[in-house]
C-alpha positions in Angstrom: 120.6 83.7 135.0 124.1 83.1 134.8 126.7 85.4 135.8 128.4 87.9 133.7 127.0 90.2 130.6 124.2 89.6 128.4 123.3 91.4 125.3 120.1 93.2 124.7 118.3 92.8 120.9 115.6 94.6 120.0 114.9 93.0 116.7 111.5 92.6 116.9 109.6 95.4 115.6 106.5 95.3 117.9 109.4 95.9 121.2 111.0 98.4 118.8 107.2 100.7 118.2 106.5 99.9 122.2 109.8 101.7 123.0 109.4 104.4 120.9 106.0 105.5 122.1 106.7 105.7 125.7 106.6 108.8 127.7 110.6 109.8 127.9 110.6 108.9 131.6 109.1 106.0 131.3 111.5 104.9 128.7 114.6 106.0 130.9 113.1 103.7 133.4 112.8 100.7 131.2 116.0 101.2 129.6 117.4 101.5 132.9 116.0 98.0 133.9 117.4 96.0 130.6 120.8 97.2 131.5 120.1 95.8 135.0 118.1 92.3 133.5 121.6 92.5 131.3 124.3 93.0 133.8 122.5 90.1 136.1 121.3 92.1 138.7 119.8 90.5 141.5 117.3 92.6 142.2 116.2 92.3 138.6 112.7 89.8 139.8 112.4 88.2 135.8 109.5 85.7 135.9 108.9 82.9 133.5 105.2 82.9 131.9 103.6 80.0 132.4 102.6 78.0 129.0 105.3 80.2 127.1 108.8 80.6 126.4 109.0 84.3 127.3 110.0 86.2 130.5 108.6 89.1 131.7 110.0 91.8 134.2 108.0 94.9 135.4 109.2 98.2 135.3 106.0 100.2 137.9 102.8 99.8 135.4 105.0 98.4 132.7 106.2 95.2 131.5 108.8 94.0 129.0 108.3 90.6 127.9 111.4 89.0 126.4 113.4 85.6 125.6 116.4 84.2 126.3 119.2 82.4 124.5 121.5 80.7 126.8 124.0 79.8 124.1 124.6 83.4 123.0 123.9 85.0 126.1 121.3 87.4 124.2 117.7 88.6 125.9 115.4 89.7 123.1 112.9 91.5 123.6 109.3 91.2 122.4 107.2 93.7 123.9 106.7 96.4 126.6 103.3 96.7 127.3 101.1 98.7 130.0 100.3 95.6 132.7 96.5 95.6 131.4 97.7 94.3 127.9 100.8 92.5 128.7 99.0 89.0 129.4 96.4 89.0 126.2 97.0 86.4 124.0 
């Protein structure tokens, strides 16, 4: 990613639901690693799913799919799935 800030949308009402449902820790944990993804942190490993615009980065057993607009410098997440579920089509 480049360098400097991105912002972080939620819009999607599936990433909003998958939020809300997680355990409180878990969703310190994941919140935690957005504002890493969003502050370009290198140790941030996001991955580019083959056959699909989307990115995913893992947070332990979790995973938050998301896009990316370049122009606007926004990541939007999608969803943030258990690893078991994050891959179905």
């Amino acid at each position: 990613m480049n360098q400097g800030r991105w912002s972080v949308d939620f819009s999607a009402t599936h990433a909003r639901r998958d939020l809300r449902r997680l355990d409180p820790q878990v969703r310190v944990r994941v919140i935690a690693a957005l504002e890493r993804l969003a502050a370009n942190d290198p140790t941030i490993e996001a991955l580019k799913l083959k056959g699909s615009d989307e990115w995913r980065i893992r947070v332990g057993d979790w995973r938050l799919r998301f896009t990316r607009e370049d122009a606007t410098r926004t990541i939007h997440v999608t969803r943030v799935l258990p690893r078991g579920r994050a891959y179905e089509r």
